[in-house]
N, C-alpha and C positions, 0 to 999 in steps of 0.2 A: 842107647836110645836111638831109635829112627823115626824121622815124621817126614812123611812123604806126598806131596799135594799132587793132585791132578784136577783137568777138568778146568783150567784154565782158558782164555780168547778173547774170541770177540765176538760182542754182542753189539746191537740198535738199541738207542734208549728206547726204553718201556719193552724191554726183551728181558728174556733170564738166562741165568747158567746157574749149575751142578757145582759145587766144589766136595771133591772127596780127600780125606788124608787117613794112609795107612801107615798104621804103626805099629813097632814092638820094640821090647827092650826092658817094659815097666810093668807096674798092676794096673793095668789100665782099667778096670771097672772100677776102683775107688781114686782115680784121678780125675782132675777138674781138668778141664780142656777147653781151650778156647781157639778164635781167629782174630787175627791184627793182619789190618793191612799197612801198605805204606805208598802214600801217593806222590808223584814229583816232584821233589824239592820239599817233602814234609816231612813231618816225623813219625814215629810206629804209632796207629790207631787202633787199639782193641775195639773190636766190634759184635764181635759175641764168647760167651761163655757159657758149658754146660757141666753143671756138675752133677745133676742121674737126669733121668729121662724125663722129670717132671720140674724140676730147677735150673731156669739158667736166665739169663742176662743180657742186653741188648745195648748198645751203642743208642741215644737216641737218633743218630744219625743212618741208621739201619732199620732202626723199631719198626713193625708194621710191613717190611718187606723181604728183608731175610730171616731164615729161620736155623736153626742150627740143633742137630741133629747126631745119635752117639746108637754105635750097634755092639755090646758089651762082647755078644760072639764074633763079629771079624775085627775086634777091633780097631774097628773107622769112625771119622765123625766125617759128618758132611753141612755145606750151607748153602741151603737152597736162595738165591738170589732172586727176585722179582721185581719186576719195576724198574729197572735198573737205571740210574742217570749216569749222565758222565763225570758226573763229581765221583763216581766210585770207581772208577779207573784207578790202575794200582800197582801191586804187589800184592798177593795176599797171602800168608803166613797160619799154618797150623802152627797152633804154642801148645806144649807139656805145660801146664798152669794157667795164672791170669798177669793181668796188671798189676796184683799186687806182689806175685811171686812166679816168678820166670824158670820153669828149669829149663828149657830147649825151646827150640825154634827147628821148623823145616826149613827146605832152601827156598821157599814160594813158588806161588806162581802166578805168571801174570793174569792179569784181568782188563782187559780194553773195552771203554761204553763209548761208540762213536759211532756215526750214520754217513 
């Protein structure tokens, strides 16, 4: 399995960024996939999950501003971020699963919200 993030940086609060993760290794069309981050001295925060293109799940701490996103042909998910504050400064992590069942994690990649 490979989970590969890109599209990490830095943004202004009330700015956006891209997050893409490419992957192979599995059946990715009938896998759930999600994003967790992890911030300073925290613990791993799931913040979205998509399981098809019409089902998925949102951290309320995200709800309303990022969106998360799965293309069954390149095999990518993506989370579009908006609004961004700097409580979302981070790490952020493509997962093979959710919170309730972990198979992999990418290596991350950063996320910085600062002016």
């Amino acid at each position: 399995v490979q989970l590969v993030e890109s599209g990490g940086g830095l943004a202004e609060p009330g700015g956006s960024l891209t997050l893409s993760c490419a992957t192979s290794g599995f059946a990715f069309s009938v896998s759930v996939l999600s994003w967790a981050r992890q911030a300073p001295g925290q613990g791993l925060e799931y913040i979205a999950s998509i399981f098809d293109r019409d089902n998925t799940s949102y951290a309320d701490s995200v709800k309303g501003r990022f969106t998360i996103t799965r293309d069954n042909i390149k095999n990518t998910i993506g989370l579009q971020m908006n609004n961004l504050k700097p409580e979302d400064t981070g790490v952020y992590y493509c997962v093979l699963g959710d919170d309730h069942n972990v198979e992999f994690l990418g290596q991350g990649t950063q996320v910085t919200v600062s002016s």
